[in-house]
MDAnalysis code that builds the backbone (N, CA, C; Angstrom):
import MDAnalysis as mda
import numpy as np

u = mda.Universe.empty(267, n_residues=89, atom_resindex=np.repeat(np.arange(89), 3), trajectory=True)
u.add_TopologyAttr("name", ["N", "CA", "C"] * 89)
u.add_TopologyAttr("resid", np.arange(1, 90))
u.add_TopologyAttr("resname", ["UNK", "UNK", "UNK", "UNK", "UNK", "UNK", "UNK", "UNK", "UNK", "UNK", "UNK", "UNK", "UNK", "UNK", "UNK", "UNK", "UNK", "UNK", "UNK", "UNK", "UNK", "UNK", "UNK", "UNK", "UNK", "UNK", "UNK", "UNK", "UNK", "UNK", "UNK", "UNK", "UNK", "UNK", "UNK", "UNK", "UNK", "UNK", "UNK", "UNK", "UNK", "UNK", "UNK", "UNK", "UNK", "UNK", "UNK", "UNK", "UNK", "UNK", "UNK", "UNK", "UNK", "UNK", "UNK", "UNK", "UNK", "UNK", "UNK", "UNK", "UNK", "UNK", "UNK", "UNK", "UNK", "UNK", "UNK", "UNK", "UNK", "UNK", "UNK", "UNK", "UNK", "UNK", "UNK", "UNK", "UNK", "UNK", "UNK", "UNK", "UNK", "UNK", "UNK", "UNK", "UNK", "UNK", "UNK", "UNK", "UNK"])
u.atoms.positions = np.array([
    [5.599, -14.994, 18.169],
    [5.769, -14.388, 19.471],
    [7.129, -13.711, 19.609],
    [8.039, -14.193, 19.248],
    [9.317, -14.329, 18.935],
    [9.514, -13.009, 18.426],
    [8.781, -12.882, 17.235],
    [8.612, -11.844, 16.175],
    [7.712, -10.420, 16.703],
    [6.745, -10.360, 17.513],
    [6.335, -9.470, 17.926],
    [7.064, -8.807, 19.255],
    [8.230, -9.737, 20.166],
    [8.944, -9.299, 21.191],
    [10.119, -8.392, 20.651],
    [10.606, -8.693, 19.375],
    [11.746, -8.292, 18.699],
    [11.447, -6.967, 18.206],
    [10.286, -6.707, 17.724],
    [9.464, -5.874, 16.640],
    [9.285, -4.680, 18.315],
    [8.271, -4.995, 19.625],
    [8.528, -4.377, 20.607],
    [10.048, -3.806, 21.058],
    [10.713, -4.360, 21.071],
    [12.472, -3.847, 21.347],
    [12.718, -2.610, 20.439],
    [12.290, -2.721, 19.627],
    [13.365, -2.051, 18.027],
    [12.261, -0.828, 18.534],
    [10.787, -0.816, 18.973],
    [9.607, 0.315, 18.799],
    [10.191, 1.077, 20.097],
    [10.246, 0.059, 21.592],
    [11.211, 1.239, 23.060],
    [12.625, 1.570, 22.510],
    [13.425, 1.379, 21.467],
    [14.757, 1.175, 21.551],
    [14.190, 3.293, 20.620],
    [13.660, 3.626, 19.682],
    [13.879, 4.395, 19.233],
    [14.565, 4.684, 18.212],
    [15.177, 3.438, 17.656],
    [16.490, 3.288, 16.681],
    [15.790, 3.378, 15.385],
    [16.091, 3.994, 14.270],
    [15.497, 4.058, 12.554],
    [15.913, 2.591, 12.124],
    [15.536, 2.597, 11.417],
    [15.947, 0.938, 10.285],
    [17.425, 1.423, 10.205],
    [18.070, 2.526, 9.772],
    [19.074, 2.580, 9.856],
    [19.753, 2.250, 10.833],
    [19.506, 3.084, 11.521],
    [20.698, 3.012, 12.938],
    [20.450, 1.353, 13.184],
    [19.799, 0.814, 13.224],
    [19.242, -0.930, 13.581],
    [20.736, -1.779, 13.356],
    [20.411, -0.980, 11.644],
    [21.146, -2.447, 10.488],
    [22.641, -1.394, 11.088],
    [22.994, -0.467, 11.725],
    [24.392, 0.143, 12.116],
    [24.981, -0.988, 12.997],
    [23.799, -0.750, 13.987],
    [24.796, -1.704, 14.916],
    [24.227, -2.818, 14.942],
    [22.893, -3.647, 14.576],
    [23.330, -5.198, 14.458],
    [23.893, -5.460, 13.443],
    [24.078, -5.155, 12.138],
    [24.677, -5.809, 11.001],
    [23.862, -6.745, 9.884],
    [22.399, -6.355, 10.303],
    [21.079, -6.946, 9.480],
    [20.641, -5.865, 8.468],
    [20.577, -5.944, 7.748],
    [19.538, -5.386, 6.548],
    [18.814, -4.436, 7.067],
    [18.690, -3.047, 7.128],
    [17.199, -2.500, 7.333],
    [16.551, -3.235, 6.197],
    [16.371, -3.568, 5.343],
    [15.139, -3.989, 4.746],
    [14.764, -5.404, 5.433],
    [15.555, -5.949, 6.051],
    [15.276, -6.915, 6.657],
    [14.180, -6.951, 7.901],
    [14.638, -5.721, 8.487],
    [14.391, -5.228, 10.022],
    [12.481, -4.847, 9.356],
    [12.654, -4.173, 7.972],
    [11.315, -3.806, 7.627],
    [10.625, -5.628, 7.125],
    [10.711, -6.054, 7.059],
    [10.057, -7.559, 6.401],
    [9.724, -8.034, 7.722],
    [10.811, -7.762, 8.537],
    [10.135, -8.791, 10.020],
    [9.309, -7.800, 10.286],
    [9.664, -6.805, 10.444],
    [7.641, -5.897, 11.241],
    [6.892, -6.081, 10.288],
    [6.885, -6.096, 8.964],
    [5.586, -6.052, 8.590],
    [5.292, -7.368, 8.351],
    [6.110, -8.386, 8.614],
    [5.681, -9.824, 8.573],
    [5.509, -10.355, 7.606],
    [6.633, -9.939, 6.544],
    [6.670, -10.704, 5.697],
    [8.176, -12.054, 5.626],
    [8.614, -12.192, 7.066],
    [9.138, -13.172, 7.200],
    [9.514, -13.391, 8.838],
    [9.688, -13.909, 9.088],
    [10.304, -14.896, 10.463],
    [11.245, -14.159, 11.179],
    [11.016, -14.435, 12.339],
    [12.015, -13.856, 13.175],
    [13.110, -15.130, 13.014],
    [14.570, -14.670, 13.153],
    [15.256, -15.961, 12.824],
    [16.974, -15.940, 14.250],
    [17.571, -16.365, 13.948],
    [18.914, -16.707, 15.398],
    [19.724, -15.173, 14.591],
    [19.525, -14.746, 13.969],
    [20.433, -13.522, 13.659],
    [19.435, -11.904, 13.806],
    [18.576, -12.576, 14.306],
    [17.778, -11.089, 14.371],
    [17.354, -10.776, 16.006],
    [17.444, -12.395, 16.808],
    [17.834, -12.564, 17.717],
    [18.494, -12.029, 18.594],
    [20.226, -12.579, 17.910],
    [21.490, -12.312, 18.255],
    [21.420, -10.527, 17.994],
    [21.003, -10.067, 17.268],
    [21.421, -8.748, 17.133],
    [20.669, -7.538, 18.301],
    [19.877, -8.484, 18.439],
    [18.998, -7.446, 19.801],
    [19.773, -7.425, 21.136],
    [19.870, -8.707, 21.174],
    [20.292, -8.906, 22.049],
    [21.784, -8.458, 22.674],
    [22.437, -8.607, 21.235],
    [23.961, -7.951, 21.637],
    [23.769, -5.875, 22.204],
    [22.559, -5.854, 21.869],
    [22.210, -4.218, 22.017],
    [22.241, -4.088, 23.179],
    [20.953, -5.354, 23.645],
    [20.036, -5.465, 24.937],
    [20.361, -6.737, 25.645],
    [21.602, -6.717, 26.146],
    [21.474, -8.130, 26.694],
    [20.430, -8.793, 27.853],
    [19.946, -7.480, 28.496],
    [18.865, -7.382, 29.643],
    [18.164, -8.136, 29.216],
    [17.626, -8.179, 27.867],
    [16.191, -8.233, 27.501],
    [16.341, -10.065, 26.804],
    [17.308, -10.572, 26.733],
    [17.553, -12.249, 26.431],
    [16.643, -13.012, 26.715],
    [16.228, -12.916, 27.767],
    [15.415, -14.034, 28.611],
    [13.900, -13.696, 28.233],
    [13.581, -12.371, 28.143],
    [12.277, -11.914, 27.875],
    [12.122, -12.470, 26.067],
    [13.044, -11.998, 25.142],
    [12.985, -12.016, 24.420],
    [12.700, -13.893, 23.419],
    [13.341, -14.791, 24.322],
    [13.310, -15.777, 23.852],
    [12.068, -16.654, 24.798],
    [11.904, -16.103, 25.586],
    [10.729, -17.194, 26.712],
    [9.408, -16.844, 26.750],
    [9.598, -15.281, 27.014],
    [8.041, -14.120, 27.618],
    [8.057, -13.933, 29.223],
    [9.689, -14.112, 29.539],
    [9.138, -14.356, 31.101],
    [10.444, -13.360, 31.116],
    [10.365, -12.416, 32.392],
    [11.296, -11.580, 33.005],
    [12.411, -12.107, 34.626],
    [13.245, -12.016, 34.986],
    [13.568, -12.484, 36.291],
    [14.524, -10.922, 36.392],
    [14.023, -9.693, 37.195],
    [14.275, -8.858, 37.327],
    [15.890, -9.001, 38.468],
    [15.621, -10.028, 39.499],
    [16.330, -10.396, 40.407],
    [17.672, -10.920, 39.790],
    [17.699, -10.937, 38.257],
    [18.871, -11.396, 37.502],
    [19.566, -10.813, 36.155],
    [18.784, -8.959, 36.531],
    [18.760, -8.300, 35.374],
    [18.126, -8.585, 34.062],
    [16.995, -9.941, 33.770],
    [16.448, -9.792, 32.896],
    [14.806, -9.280, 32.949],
    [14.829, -8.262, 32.064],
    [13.535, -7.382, 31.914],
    [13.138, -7.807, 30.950],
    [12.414, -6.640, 30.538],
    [11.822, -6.490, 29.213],
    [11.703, -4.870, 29.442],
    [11.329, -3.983, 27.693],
    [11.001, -3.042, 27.708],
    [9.993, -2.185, 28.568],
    [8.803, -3.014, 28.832],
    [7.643, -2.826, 29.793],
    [8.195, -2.353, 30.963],
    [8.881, -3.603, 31.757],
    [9.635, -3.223, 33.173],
    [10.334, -2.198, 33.532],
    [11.215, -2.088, 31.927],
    [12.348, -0.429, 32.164],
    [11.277, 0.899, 32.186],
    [10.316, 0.802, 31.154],
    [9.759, 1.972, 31.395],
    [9.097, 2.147, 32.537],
    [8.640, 1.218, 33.134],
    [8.306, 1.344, 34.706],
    [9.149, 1.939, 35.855],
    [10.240, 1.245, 35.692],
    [10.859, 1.780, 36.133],
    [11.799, 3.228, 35.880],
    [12.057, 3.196, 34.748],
    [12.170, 4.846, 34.644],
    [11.118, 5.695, 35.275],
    [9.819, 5.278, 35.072],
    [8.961, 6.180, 35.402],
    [9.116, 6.282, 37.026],
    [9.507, 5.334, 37.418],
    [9.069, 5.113, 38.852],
    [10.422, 6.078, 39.882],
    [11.591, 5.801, 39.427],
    [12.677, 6.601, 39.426],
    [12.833, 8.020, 39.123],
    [12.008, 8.328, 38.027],
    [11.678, 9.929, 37.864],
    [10.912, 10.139, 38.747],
    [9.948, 10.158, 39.298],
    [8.705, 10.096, 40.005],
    [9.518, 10.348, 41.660],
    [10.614, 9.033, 42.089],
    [10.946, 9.763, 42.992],
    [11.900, 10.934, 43.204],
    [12.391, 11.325, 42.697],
    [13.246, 12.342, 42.440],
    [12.621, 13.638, 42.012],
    [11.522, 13.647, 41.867],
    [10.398, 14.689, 42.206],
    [9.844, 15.090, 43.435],
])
């Protein structure tokens, strides 16, 4: 679960395997083994999202959002982007 929330981040974030392993300090080949599941999401692949996305902590380790405390998830932001473009139209 763990592993598919992390794998979601890295897919809204837009970032290459490169740019990933730039600023967390993980392996792109690493970043490629956890999506294709050939290993575990682990406390350093974690830590590295999170230092990106700190928003996304709570989503990322539970499945639960508390918007009222700045924690989202990717889902919520694009909602809200959308919803924010939308009024400004």
């Amino acid at each position: 679960m763990i592993r598919d929330r992390l794998i979601t981040v890295w897919e809204w974030s837009g970032l290459s395997a490169k740019a990933l392993e730039e600023k967390t300090g993980i392996d792109r080949s690493n970043w490629y083994s956890l999506k294709q599941g050939r290993r575990r999401a682990n406390e350093d692949d974690i830590s590295g999202i999170i230092s990106l996305y700190p928003n996304f902590a709570l989503w990322l380790v539970t499945g639960k959002i508390a918007p009222e405390s700045g924690q989202t998830n990717p889902e919520y932001e694009e909602a809200n982007k959308n919803l924010k473009g939308a009024q400004e139209g």
